[in-house]
N, CA, C and O atoms as a Maestro MAE file, in Angstrom:
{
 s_m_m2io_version
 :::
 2.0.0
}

f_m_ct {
 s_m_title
 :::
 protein
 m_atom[284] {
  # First column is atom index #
  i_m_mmod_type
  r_m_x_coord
  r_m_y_coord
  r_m_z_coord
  i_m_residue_number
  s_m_chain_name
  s_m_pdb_residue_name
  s_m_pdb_atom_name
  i_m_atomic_number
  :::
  1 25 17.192 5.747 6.328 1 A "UNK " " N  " 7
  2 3 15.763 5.615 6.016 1 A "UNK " " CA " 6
  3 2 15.086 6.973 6.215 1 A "UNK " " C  " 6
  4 15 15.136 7.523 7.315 1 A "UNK " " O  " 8
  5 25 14.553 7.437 5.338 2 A "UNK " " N  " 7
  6 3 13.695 8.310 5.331 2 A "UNK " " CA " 6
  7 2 12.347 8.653 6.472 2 A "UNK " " C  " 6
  8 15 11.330 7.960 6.484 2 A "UNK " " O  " 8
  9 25 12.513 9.551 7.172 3 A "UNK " " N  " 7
  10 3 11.290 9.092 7.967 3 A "UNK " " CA " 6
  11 2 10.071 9.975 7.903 3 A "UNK " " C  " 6
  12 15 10.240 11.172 7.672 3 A "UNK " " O  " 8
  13 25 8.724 9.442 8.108 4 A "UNK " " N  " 7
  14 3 7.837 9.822 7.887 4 A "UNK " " CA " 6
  15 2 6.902 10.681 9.000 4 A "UNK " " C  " 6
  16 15 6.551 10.338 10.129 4 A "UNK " " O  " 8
  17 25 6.612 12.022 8.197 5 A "UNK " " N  " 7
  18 3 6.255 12.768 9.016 5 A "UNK " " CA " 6
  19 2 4.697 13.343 8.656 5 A "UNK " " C  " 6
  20 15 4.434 14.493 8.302 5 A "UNK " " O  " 8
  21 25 3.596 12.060 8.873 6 A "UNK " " N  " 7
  22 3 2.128 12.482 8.755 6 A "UNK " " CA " 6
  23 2 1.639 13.405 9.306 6 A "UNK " " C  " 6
  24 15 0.464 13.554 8.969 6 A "UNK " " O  " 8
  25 25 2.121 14.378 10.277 7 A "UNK " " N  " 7
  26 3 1.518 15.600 10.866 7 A "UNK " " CA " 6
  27 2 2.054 16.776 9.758 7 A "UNK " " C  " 6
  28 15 1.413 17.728 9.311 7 A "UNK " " O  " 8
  29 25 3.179 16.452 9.529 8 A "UNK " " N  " 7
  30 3 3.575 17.957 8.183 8 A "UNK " " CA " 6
  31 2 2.092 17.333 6.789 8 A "UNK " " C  " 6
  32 15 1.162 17.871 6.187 8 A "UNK " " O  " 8
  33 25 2.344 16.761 6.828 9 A "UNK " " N  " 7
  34 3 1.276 16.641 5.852 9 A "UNK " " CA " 6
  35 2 0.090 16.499 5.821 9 A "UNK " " C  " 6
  36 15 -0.562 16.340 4.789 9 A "UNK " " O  " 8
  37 25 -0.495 16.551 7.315 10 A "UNK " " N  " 7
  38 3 -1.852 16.809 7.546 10 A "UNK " " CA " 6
  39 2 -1.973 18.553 7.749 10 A "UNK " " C  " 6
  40 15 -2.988 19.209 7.518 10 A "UNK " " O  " 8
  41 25 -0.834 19.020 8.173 11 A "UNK " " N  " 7
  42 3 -0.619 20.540 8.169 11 A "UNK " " CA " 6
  43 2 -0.713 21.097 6.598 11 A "UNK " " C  " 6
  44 15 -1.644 21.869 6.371 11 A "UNK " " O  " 8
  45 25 -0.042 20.847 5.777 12 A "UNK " " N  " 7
  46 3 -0.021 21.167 4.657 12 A "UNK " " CA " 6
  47 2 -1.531 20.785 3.998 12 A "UNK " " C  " 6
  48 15 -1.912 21.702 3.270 12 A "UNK " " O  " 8
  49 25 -2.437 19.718 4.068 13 A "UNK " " N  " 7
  50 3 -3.496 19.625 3.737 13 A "UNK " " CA " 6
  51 2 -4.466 20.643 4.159 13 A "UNK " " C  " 6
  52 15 -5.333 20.960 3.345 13 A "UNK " " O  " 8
  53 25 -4.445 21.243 5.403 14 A "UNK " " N  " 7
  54 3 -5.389 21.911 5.900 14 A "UNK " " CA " 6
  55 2 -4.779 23.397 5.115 14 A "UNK " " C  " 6
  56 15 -5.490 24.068 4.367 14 A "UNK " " O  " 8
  57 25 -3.621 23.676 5.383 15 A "UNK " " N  " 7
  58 3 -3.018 25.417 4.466 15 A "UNK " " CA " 6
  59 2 -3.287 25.233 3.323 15 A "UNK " " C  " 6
  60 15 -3.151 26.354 2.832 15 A "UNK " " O  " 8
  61 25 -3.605 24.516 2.481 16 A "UNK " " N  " 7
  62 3 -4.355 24.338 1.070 16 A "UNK " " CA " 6
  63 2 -5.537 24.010 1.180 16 A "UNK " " C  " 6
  64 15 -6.232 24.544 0.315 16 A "UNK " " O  " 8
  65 25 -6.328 23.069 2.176 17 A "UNK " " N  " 7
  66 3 -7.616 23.175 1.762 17 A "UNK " " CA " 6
  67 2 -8.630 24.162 2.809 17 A "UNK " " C  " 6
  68 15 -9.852 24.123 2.953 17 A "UNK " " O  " 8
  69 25 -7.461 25.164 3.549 18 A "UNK " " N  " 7
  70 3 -8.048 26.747 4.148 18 A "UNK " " CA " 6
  71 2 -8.328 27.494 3.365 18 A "UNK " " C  " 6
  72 15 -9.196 28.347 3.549 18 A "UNK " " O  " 8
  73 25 -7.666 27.362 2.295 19 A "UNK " " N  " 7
  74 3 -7.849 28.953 1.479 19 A "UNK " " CA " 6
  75 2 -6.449 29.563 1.774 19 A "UNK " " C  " 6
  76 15 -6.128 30.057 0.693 19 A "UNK " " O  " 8
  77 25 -5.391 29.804 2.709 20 A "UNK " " N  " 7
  78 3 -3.997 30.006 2.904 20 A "UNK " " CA " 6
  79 2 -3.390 29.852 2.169 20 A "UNK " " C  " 6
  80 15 -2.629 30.814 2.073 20 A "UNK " " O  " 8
  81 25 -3.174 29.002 1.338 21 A "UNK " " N  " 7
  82 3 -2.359 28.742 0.578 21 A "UNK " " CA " 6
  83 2 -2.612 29.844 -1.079 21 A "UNK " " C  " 6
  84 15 -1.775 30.476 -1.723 21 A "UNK " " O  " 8
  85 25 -3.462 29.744 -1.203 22 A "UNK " " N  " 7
  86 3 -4.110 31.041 -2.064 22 A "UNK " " CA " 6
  87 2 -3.903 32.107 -1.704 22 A "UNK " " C  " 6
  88 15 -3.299 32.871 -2.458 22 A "UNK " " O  " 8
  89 25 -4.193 32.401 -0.828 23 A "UNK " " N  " 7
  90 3 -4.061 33.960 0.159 23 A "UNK " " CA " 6
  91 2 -2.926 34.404 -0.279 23 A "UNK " " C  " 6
  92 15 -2.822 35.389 -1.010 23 A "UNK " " O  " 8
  93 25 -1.437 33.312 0.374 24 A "UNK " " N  " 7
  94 3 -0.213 33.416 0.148 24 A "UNK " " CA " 6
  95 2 0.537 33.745 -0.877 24 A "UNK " " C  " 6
  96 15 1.496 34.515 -0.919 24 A "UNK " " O  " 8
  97 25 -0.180 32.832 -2.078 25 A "UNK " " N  " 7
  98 3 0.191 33.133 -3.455 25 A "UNK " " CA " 6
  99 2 -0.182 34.762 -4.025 25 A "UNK " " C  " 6
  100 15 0.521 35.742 -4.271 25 A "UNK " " O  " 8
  101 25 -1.322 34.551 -4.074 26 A "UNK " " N  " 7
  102 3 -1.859 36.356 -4.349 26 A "UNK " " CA " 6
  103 2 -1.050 37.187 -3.845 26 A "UNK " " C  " 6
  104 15 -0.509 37.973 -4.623 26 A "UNK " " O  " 8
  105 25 -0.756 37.252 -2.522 27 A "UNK " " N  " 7
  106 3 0.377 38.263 -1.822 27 A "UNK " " CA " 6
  107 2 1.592 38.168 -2.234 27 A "UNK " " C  " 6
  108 15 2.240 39.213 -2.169 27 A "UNK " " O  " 8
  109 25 2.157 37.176 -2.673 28 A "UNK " " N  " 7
  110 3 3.566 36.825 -2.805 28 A "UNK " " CA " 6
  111 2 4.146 37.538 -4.026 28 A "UNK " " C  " 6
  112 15 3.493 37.745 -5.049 28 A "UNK " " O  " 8
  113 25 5.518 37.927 -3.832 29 A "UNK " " N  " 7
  114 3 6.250 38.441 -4.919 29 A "UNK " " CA " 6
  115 2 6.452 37.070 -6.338 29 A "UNK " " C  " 6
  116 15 5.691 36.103 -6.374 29 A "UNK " " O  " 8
  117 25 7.232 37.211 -7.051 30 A "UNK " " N  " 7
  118 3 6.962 36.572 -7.821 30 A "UNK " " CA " 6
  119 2 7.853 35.297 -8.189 30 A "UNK " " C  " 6
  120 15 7.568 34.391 -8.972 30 A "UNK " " O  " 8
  121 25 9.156 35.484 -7.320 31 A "UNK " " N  " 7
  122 3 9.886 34.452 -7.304 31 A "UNK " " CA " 6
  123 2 9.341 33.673 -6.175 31 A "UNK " " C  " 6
  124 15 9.697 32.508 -6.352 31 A "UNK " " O  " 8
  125 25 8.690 33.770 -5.173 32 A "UNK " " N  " 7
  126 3 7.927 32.938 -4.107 32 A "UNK " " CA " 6
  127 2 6.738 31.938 -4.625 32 A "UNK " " C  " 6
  128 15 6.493 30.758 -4.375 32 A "UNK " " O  " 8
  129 25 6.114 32.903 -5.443 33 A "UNK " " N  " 7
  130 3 5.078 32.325 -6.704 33 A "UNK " " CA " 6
  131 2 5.762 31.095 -7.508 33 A "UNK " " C  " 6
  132 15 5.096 30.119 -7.855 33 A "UNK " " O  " 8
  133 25 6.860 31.195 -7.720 34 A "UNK " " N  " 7
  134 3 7.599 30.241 -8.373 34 A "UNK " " CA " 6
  135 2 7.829 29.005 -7.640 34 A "UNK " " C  " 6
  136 15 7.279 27.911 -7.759 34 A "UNK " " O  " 8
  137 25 8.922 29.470 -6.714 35 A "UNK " " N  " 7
  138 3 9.007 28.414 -5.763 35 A "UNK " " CA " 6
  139 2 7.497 27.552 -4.895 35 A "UNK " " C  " 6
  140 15 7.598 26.429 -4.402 35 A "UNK " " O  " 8
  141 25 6.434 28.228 -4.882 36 A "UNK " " N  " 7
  142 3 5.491 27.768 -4.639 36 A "UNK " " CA " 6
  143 2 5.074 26.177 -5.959 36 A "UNK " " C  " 6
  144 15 5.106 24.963 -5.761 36 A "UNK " " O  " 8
  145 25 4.730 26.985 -7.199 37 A "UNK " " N  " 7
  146 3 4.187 26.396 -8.059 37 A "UNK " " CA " 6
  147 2 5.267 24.855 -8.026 37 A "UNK " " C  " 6
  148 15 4.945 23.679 -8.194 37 A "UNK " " O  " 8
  149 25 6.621 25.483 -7.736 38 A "UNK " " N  " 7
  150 3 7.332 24.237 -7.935 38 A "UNK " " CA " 6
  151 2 7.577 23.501 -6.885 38 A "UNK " " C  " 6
  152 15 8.344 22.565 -7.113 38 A "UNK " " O  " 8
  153 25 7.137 23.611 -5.656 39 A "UNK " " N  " 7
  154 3 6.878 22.883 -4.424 39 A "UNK " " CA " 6
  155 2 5.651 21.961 -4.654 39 A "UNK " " C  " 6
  156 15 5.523 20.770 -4.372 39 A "UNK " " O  " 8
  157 25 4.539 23.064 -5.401 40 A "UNK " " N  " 7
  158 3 3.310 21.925 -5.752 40 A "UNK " " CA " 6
  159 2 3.007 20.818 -6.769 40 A "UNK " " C  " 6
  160 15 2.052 20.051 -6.894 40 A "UNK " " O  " 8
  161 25 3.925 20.962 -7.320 41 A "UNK " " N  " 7
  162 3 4.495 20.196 -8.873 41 A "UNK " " CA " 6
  163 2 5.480 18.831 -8.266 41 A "UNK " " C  " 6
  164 15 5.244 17.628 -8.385 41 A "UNK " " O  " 8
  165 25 6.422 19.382 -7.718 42 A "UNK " " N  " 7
  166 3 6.689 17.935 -7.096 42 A "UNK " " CA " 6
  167 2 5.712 17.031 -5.982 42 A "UNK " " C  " 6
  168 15 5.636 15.803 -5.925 42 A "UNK " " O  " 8
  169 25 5.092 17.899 -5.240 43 A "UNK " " N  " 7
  170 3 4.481 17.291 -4.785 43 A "UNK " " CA " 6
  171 2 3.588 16.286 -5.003 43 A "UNK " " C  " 6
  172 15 3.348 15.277 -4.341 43 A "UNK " " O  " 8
  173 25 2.908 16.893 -6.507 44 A "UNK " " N  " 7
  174 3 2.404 15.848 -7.372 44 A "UNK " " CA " 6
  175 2 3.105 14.671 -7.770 44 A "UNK " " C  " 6
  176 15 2.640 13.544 -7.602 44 A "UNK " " O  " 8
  177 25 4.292 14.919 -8.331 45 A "UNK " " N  " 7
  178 3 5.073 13.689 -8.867 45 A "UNK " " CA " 6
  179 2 5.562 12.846 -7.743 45 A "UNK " " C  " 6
  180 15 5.884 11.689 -8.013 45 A "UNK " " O  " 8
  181 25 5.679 13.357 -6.269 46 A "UNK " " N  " 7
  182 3 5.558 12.484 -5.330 46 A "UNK " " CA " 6
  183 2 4.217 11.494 -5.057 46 A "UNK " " C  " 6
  184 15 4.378 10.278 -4.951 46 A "UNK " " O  " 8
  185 25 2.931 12.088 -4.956 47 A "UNK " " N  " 7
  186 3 1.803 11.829 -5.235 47 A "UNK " " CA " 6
  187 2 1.767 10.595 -6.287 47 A "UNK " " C  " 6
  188 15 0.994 9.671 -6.032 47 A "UNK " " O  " 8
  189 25 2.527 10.537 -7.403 48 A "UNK " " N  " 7
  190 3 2.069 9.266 -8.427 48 A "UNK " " CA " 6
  191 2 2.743 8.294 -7.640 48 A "UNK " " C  " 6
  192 15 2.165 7.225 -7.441 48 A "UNK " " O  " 8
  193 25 4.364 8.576 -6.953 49 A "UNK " " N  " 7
  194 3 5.019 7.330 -6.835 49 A "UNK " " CA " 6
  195 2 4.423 6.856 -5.444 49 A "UNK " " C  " 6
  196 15 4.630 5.726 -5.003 49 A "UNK " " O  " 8
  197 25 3.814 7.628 -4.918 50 A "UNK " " N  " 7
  198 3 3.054 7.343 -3.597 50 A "UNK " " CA " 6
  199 2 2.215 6.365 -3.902 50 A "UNK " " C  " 6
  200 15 2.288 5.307 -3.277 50 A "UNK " " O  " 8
  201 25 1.114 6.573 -5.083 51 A "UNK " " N  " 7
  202 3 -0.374 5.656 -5.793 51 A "UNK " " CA " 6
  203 2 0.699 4.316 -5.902 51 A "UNK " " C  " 6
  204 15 0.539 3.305 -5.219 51 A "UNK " " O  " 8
  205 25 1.724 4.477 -6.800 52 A "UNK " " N  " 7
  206 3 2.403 3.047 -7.336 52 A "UNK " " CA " 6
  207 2 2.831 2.223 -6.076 52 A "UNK " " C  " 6
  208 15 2.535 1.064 -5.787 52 A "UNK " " O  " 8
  209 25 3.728 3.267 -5.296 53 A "UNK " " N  " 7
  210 3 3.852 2.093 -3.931 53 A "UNK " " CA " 6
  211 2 2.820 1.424 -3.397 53 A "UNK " " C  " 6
  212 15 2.758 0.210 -3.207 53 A "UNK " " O  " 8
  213 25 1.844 2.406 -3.111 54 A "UNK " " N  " 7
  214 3 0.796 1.509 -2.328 54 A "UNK " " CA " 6
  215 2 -0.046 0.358 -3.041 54 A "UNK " " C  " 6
  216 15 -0.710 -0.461 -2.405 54 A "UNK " " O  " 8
  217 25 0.051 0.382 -4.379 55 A "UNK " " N  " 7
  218 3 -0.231 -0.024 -5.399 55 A "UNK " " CA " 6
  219 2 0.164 -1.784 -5.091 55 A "UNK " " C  " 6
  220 15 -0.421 -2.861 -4.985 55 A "UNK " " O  " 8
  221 25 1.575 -1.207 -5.038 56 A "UNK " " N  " 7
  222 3 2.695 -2.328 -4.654 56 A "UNK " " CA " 6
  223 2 2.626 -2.979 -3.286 56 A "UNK " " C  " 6
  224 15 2.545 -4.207 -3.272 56 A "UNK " " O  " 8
  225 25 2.642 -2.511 -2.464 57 A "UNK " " N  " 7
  226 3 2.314 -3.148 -1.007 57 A "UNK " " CA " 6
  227 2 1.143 -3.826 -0.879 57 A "UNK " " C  " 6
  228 15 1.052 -4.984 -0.469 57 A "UNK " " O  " 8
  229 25 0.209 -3.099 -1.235 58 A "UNK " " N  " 7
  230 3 -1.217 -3.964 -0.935 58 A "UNK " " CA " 6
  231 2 -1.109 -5.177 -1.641 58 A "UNK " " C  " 6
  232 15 -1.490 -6.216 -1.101 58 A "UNK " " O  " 8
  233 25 -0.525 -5.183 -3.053 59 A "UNK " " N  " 7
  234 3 -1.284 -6.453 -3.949 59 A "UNK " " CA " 6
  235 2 0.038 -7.354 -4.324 59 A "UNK " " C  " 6
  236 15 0.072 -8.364 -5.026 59 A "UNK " " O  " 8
  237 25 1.286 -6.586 -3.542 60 A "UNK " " N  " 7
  238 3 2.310 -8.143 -4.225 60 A "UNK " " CA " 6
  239 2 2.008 -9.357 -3.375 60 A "UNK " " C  " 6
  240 15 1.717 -9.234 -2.185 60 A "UNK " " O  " 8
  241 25 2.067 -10.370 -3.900 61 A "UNK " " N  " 7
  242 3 2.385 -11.490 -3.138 61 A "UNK " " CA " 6
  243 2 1.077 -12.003 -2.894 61 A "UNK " " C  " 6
  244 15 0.966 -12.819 -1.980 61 A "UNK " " O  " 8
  245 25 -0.263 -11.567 -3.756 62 A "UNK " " N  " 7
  246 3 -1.808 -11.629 -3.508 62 A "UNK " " CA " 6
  247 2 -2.368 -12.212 -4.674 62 A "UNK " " C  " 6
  248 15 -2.015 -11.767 -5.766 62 A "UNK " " O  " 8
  249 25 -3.257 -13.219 -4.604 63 A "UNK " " N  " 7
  250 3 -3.887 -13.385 -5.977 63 A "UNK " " CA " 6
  251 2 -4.413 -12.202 -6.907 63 A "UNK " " C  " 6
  252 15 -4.205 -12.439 -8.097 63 A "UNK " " O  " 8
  253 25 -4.851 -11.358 -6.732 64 A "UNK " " N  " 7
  254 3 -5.050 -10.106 -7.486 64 A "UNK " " CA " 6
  255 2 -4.098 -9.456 -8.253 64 A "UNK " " C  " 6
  256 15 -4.135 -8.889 -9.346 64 A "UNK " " O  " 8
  257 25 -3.068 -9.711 -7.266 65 A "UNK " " N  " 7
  258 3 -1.778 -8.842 -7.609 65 A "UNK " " CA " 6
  259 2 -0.931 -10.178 -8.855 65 A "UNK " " C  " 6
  260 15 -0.511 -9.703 -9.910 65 A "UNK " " O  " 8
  261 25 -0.803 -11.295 -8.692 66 A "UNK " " N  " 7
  262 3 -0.597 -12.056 -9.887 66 A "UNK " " CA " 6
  263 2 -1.531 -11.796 -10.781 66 A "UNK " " C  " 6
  264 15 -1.090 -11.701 -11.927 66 A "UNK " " O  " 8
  265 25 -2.784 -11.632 -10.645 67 A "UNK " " N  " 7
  266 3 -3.521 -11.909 -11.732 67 A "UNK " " CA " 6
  267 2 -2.917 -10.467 -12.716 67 A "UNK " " C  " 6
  268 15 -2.318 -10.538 -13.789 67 A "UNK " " O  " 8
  269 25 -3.240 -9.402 -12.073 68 A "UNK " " N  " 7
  270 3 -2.824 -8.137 -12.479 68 A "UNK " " CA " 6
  271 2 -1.649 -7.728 -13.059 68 A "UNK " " C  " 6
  272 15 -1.710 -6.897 -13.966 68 A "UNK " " O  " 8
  273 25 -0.173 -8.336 -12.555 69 A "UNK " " N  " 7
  274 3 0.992 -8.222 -12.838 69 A "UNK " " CA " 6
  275 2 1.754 -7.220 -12.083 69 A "UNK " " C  " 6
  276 15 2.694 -6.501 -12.424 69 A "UNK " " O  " 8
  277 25 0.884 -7.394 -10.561 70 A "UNK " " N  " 7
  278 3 2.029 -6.085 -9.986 70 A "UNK " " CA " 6
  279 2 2.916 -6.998 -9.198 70 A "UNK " " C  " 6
  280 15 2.495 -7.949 -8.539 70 A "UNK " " O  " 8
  281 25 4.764 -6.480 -9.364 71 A "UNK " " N  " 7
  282 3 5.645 -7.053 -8.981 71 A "UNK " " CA " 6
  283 2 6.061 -6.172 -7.548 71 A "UNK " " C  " 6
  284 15 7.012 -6.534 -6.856 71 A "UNK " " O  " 8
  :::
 }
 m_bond[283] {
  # First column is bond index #
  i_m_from
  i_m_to
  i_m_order
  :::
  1 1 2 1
  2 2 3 1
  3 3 4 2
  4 3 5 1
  5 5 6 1
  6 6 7 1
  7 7 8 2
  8 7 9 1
  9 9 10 1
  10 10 11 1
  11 11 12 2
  12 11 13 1
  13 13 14 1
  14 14 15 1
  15 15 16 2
  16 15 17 1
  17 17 18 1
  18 18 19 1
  19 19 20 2
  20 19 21 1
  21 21 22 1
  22 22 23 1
  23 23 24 2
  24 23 25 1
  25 25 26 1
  26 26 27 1
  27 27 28 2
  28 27 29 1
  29 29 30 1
  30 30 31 1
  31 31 32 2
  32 31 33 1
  33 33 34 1
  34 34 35 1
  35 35 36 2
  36 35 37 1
  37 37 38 1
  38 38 39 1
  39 39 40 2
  40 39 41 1
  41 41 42 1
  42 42 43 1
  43 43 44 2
  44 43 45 1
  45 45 46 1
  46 46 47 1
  47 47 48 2
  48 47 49 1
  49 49 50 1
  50 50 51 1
  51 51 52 2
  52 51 53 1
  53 53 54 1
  54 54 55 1
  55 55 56 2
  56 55 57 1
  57 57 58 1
  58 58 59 1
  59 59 60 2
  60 59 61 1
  61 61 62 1
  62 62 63 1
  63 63 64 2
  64 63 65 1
  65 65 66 1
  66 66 67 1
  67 67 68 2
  68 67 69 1
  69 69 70 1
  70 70 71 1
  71 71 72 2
  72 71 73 1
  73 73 74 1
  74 74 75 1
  75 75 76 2
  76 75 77 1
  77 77 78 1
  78 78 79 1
  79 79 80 2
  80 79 81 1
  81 81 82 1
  82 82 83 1
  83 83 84 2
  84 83 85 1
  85 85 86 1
  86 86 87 1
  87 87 88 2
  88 87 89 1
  89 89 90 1
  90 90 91 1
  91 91 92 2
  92 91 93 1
  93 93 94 1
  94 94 95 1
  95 95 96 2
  96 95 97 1
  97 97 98 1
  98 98 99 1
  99 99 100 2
  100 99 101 1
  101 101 102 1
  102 102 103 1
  103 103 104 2
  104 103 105 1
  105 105 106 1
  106 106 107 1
  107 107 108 2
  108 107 109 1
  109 109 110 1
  110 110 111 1
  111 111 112 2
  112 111 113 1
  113 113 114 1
  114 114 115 1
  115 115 116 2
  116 115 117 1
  117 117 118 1
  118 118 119 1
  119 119 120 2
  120 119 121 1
  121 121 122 1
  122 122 123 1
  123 123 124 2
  124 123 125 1
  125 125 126 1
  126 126 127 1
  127 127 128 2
  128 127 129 1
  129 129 130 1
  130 130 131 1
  131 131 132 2
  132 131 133 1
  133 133 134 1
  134 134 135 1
  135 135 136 2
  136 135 137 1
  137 137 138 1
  138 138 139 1
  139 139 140 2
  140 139 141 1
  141 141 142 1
  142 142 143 1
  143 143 144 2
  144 143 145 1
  145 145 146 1
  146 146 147 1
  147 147 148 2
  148 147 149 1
  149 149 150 1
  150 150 151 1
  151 151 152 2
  152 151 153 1
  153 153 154 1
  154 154 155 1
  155 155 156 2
  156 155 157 1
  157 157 158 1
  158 158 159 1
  159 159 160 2
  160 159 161 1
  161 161 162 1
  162 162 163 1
  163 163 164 2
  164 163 165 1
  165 165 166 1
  166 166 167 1
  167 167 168 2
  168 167 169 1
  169 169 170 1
  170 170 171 1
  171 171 172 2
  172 171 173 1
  173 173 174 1
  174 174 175 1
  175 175 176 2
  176 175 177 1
  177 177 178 1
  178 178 179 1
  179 179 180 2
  180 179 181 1
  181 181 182 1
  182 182 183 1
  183 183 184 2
  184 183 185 1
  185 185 186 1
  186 186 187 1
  187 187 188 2
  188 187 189 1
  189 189 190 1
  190 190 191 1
  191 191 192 2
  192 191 193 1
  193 193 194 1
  194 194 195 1
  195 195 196 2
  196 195 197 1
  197 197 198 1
  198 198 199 1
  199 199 200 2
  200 199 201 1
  201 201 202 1
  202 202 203 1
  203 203 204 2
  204 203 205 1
  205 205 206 1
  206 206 207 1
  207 207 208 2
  208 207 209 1
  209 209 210 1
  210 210 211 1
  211 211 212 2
  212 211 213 1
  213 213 214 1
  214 214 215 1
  215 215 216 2
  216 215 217 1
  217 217 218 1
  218 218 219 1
  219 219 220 2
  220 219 221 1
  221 221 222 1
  222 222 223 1
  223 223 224 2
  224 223 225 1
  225 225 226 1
  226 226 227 1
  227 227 228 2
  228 227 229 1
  229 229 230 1
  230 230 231 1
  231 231 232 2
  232 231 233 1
  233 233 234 1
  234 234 235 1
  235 235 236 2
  236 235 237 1
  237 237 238 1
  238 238 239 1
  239 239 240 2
  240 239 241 1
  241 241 242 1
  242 242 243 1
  243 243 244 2
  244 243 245 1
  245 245 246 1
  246 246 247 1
  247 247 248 2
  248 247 249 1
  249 249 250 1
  250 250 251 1
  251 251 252 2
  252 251 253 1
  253 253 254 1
  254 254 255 1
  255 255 256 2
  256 255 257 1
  257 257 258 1
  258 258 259 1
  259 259 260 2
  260 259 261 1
  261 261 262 1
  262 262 263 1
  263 263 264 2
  264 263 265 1
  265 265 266 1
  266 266 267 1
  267 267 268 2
  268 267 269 1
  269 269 270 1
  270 270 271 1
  271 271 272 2
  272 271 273 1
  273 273 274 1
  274 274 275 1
  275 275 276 2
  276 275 277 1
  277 277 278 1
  278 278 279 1
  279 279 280 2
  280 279 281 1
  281 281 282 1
  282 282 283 1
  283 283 284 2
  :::
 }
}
């Protein structure tokens, strides 16, 4: 099981919404730039399946969630 680590990601919220995370990029050579952009890119596509799970937890097994069609 995967385990969950809400302090890395309250860390990572604050180095992006400091301004750090910008800082970093500007300074950075250009393969770091890369690996950046593509750290933030998945992160997104983690981000959707994150919306769908919770999506899923809250409303299976709920009148809403029949009415709606989430399985």
């Amino acid at each position: 099981m995967a385990a969950l680590h809400l302090k890395y990601l309250q860390e990572l919220e604050e180095y992006m919404n400091s301004g750090r995370m910008q800082e970093d990029f500007e300074c950075s050579p250009e393969e770091r730039r890369l690996e950046m952009l593509e750290f933030l890119e998945t992160l997104m596509d983690v981000a959707e399946v994150a919306d769908e799970t919770a999506t899923k937890l809250i409303f299976k097994n709920s009148q809403l969630g029949a009415l709606t069609g989430v399985k």
